[in-house]
N, C-alpha and C positions, 0 to 999 in steps of 0.2 A: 599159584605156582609155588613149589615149594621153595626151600634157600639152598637143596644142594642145585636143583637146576638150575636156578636163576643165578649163581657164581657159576656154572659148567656155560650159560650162554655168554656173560659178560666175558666170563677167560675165553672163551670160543672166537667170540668179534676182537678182542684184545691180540689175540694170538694172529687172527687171519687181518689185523690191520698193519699187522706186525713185519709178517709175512710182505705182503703189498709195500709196504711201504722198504723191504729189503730188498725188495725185486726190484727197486729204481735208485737205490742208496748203496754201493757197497759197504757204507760204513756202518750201516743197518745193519745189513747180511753177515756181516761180521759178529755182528752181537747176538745171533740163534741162538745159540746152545745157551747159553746163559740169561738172557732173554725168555726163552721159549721154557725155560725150567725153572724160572721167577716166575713168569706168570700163568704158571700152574699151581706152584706154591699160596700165591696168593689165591687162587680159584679152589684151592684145596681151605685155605683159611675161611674163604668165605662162606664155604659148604657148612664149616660149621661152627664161623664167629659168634658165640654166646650160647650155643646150643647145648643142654647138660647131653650127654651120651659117654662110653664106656671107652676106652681107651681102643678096642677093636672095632668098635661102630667107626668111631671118628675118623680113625686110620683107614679104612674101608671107602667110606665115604667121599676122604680126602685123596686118595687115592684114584675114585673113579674121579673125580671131577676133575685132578690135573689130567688124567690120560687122558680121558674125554675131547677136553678142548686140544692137547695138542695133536692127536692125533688128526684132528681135520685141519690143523694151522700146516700141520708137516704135508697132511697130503696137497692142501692149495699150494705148498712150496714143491710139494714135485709135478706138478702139473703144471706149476710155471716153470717149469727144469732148474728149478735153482737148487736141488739138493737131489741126490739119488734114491729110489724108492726104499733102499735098505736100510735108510733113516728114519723112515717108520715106526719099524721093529724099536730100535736100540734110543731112538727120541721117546716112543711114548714110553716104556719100561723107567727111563731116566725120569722123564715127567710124572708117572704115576706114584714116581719115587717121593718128588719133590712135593706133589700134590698131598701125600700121607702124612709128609711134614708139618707141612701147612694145615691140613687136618686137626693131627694132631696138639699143635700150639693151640688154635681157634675154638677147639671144646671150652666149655665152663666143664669145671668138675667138678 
């Protein structure tokens, strides 16, 4: 398995434990957006902690792995109705954001 998957699966379980455990905590629920675009960041870092790659690999890369996970963390949240479908869109865009970040830090250069 490679190391961008294997950060898009851990931010994946990361995201939808997240989820779950907001869906019984308001004060969880609370902390989504900031939450859910940390740890894409960090699924983005992972994808390519020590990896040498070019500043648009990395950002590419880091990018798919934050959207990745949260777009299935946001869809388990709207399937438990705790957020509305149009959160999708505008969560994973923010996450794929955060994920690029994280990307990009995580290269070796």
């Amino acid at each position: 398995m490679n190391q961008t998957l294997r950060a898009t699966l851990i931010g994946t379980i990361a995201q939808i434990a997240m989820v779950v455990a907001g869906h019984y905590s308001p004060a969880v629920a609370q902390l989504f957006a900031i939450g859910g675009m940390g740890l894409s960041a960090l699924a983005g870092w992972g994808a390519l902690r020590g990896r040498s790659a070019s500043l648009g690999s990395a950002a590419g890369n880091g990018a798919l792995a934050g959207a990745a996970c949260a777009v299935i963390g946001i869809g388990v949240s709207v399937v438990l109705g705790d957020v509305p479908a149009s959160l999708l869109a505008v969560g994973t865009a923010g996450s794929a954001l955060t994920g690029l970040i994280g990307g990009v830090i995580g290269r070796r250069r």
